[in-house]
C-alpha positions as CSV (number, residue, x, y, z in Angstrom):
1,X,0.6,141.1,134.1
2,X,0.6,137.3,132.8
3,X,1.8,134.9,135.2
4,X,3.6,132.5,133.9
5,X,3.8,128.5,134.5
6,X,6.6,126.0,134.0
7,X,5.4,122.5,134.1
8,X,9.0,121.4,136.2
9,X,7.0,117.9,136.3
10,X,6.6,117.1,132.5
11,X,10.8,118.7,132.0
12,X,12.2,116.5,134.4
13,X,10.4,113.6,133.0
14,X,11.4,114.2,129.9
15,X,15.1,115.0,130.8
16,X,15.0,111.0,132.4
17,X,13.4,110.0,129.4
18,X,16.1,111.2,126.9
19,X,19.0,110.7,129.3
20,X,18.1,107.7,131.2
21,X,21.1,105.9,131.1
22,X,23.5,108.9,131.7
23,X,21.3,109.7,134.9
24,X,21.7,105.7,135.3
25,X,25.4,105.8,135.4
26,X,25.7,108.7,137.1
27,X,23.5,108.4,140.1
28,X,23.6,104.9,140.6
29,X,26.5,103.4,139.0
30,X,26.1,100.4,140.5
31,X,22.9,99.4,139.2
32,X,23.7,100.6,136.2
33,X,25.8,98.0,135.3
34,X,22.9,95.2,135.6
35,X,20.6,97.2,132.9
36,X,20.9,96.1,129.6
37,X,19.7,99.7,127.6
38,X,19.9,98.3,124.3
39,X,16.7,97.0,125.1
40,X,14.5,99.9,126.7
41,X,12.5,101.6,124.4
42,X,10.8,105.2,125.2
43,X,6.8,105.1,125.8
């Protein structure tokens, strides 16, 4: 039988990459509010 491997690493990177300011807002609204993310651009 195969084991199989999830790479959680790599998903939950890209999860913040596409949802950054969503994860932003909701975990630290505060901050949030002083990030302009017009101007972030993914790597």
């Amino acid at each position: 039988m195969k084991d199989t491997y999830t790479d959680h690493d790599r998903l939950f990177k890209e999860l913040i990459q596409n949802f950054f300011s969503e994860f932003m807002q909701l975990f630290f609204p505060e901050a949030s509010r002083y990030i302009d993310f017009n101007y972030l651009k993914t790597i």
